[in-house]
C-alpha positions in Angstrom: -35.6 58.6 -32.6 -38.8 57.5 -34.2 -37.2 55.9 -37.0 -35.0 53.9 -34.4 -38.2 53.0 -32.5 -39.8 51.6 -35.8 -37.2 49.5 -37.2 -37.3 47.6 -33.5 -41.0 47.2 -33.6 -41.8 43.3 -34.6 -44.8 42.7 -36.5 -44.9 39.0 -36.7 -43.6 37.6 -33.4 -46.8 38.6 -31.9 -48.6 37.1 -34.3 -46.6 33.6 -33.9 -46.7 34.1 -30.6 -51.1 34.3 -31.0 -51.0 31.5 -33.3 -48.7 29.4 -30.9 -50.7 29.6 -27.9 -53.9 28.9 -30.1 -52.0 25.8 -31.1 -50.6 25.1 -27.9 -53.8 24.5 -26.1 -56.1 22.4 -28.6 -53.2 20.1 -29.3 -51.7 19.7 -25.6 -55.3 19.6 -24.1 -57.8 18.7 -26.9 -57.1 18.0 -30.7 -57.3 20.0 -33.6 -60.6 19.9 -35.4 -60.1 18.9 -39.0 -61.8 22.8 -40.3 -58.8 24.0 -39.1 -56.5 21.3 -40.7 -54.6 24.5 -42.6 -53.3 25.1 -39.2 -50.1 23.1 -38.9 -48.4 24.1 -42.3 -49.5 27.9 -41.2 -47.3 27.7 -38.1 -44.4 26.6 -39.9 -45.2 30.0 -41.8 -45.8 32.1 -38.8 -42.5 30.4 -37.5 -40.1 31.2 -40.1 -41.4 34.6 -40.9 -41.2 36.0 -37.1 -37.4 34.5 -37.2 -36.7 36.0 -41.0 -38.1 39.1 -39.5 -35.9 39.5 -36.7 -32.8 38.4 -38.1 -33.6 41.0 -41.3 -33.6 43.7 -38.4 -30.2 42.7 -37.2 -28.5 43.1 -40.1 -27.6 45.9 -42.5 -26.4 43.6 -45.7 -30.0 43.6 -47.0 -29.7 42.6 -50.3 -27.3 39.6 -49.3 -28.9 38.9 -46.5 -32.5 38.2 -49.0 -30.2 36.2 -51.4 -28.9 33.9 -48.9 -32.3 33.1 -47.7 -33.3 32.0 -51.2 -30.6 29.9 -50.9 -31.0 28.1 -48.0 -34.6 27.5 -49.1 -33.9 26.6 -52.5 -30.6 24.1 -51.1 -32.7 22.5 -48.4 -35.8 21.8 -50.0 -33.4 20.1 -53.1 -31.7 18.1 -50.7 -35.0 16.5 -49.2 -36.3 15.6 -52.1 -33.6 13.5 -53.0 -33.4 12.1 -49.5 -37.4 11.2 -50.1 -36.4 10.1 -53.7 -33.4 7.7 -53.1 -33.1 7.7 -48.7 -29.7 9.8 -49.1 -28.7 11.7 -46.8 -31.5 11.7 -44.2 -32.8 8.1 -44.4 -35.9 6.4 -46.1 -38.8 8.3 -45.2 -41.9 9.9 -46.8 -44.6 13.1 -45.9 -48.3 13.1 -45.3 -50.3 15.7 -46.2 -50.4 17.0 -42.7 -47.9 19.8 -43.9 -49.6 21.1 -46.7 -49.8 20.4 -50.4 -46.2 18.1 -51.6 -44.3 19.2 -54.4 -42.5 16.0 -55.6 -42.8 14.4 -52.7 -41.7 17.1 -50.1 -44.2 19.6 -48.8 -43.7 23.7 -49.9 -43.6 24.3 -46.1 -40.2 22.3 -45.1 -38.8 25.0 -46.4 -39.9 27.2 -43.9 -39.4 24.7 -41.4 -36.0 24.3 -42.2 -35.3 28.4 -43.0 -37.0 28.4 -39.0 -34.4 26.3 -37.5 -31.4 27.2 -39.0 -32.4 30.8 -38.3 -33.6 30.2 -34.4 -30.4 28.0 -33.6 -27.6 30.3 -35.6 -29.0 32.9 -33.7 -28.6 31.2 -29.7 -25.0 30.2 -31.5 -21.8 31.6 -30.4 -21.6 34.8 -32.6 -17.4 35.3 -32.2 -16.2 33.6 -35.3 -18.5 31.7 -38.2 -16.8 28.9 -37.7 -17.6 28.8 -33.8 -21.1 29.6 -34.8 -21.5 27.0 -37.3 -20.4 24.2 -35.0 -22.9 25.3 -32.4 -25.5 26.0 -35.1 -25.1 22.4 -35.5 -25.6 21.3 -32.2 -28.8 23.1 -31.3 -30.7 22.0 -34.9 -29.6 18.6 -33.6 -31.2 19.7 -30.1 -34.1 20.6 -31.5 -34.7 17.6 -34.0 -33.8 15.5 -31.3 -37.2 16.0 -29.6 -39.2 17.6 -33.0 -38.7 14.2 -34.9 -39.8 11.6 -32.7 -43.3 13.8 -32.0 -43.9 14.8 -35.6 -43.8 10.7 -36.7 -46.4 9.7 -33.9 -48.2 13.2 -35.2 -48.2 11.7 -38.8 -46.4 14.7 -40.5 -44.3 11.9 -41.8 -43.0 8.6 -41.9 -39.6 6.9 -41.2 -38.9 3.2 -43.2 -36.9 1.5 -41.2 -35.3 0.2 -37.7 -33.4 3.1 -36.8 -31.9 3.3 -33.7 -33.3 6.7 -32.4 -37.2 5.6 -32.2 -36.8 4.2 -35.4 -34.9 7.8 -36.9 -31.5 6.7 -38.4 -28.2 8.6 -37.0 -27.8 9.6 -40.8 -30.7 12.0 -40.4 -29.3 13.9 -37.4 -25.5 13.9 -39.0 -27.4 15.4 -42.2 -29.0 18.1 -39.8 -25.8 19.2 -38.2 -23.4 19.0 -41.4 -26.2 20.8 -43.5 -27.3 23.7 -41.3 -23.6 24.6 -40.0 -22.7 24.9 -43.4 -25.4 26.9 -44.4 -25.3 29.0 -41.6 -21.7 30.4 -42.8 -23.6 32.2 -45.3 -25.0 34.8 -42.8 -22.7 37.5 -40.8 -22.0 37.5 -37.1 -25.0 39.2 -35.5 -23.9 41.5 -32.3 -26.9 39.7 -30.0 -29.6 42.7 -28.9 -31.0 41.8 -25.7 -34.8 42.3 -26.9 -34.3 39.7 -29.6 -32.2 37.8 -28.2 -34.6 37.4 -25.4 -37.6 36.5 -28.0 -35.6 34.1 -30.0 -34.6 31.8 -26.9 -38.5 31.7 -26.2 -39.4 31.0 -29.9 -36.7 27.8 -29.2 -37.6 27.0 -25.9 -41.4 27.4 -27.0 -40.9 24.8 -29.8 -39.7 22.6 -27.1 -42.2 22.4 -24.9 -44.5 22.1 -26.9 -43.0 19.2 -28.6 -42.3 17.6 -25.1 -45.4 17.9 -23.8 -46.9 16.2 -26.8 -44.3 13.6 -26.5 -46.0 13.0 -23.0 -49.7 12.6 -24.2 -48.4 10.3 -26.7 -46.2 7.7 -24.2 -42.7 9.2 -25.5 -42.1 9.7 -22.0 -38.3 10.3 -22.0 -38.6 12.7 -24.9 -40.8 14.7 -22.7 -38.0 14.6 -19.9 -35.2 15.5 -22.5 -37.2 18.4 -23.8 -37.2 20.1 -20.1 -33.5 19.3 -19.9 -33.0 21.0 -22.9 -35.5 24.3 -22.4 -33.4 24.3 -18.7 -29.8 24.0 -21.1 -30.5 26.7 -23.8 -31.9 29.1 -20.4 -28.5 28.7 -19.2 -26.8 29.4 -22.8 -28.7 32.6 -22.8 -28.2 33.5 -19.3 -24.5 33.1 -20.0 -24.6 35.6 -23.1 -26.6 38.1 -21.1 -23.8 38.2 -18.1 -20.7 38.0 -20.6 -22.6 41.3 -22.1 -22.7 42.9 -19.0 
C-alpha cells in the first residue's frame, strides 16, 4: 500500500503550481523585475517537467515512453529552427532572449514549451483510439496557441515578420501546430484518465489560459482576454464530460 501511495505522490506540480502563482501576480499586477529575468525560461521548465512527471506515472512502458520524449524534443526543436531559418512551416518569425540563451536561433527552452503542450493537450484528448486522440490533441494545442501567441509577441518572447491575418500570426503557424503535435502525439499510448491527474492537468491548461488572457487584457488584446474565458469555460466542460462518462 505504501508503494501505491508513493508512486501517486507528485513532486513537481506543487512546485509549478508555487512558481505559477509567483509569476501570476508580478506579471498580472506588477512586472517582473529584471534580477529575476531567469524567471520566464524557468516556467517553461517547471511546466514541462510537472506534465512529464505525471504522464511518466500513468504509464508502465518506461523505457519507450523516455525515448519518445527525446523525440518529440529532438523533432520539434529541428523543425523550428528551420521555420526561423527559411519561414517554413510556421511563418517568418524570430526569438528574443526573453526565453533563455538561443541555440541557432531557437531558444533550448521551446523544447520544453512544446514537450508541455503536446503533453497537457494529449492528455484532455479523447483517450479511445490514437487516432481520435490525435485529432483532438490537435485541436486543443491550437486552443491554447490561439490565445499564448498573440500575448507572448506583445510580451517580446518573439517576433512575427509579416501581415498575418491572426494579429499578424499566419494561418500556417496554427496548421503547423495541429498537423505537428497530432502526429507526434501517436507516439504515446492511450492513458486510462485517473481522476487526481486528470483533475491537475485541466488546471495546469486552464491555468496557462488565464493567465495568458488576463495579460492579453493589460495589454489592449481585449478579445483574446474574452476568448481565453470561453475557452477555460469549454475545456471545464470537456472534463466534466470525462468525469460523468466515468461514472
Amino acid at each position: 500500500m505504501m508503494k501505491d501511495v508513493n508512486q501517486n505522490v507528485l513532486i513537481l506540480f506543487p512546485i509549478f503550481a508555487v512558481w505559477y502563482l509567483i509569476g501570476f501576480f508580478l506579471q498580472v499586477f506588477w512586472h517582473v523585475p529584471a534580477i529575476l529575468a531567469f524567471s520566464k525560461p524557468l516556467f517553461l521548465v517547471f511546466y514541462a517537467c510537472c506534465l512529464i512527471e505525471m504522464l511518466a506515472k500513468q504509464t508502465t512502458k518506461q523505457v519507450w515512453y523516455w525515448l519518445a520524449l527525446i523525440c518529440v524534443g529532438s523533432v520539434t526543436y529541428l523543425v523550428e529552427v528551420i521555420s526561423v531559418a527559411t519561414g517554413f512551416p510556421f511563418g517568418s518569425y524570430r526569438y528574443t532572449p526573453v526565453l533563455g540563451p538561443n541555440l541557432i536561433g531557437v531558444p533550448i527552452t521551446i523544447t520544453l514549451a512544446w514537450i508541455g503542450v503536446l503533453f497537457n493537450s494529449m492528455y484532455l484528448a479523447n483517450q479511445k483510439t490514437k487516432l481520435l486522440r490525435a485529432l483532438e490533441t490537435g485541436v486543443w494545442i491550437v486552443v491554447l496557441d490561439l490565445i499564448l501567441d498573440p500575448v507572448a509577441e506583445v510580451e517580446s518572447f518573439w517576433e512575427w515578420n509579416g501581415n498575418g491575418s491572426y494579429f499578424g500570426i499566419p494561418i500556417t503557424n496554427f496548421v503547423t501546430w495541429f498537423i505537428l503535435g497530432a502526429i507526434l502525439s501517436l507516439m504515446f499510448p492511450l492513458y486510462p484518465k485517473q481522476h487526481n491527474i486528470h483533475r491537475k492537468i485541466t488546471w495546469v491548461y486552464q491555468g496557462m489560459l488565464l493567465l495568458f488572457g488576463l495579460l492579453a487584457f493589460r495589454n489592449g488584446i481585449a478579445i483574446i482576454g474574452v476568448l481565453s474565458i470561453a475557452f477555460i469555460l469549454l475545456v471545464e466542460g470537456r472534463y466534466q464530460y470525462d468525469y460523468r462518462s466515468q461514472k
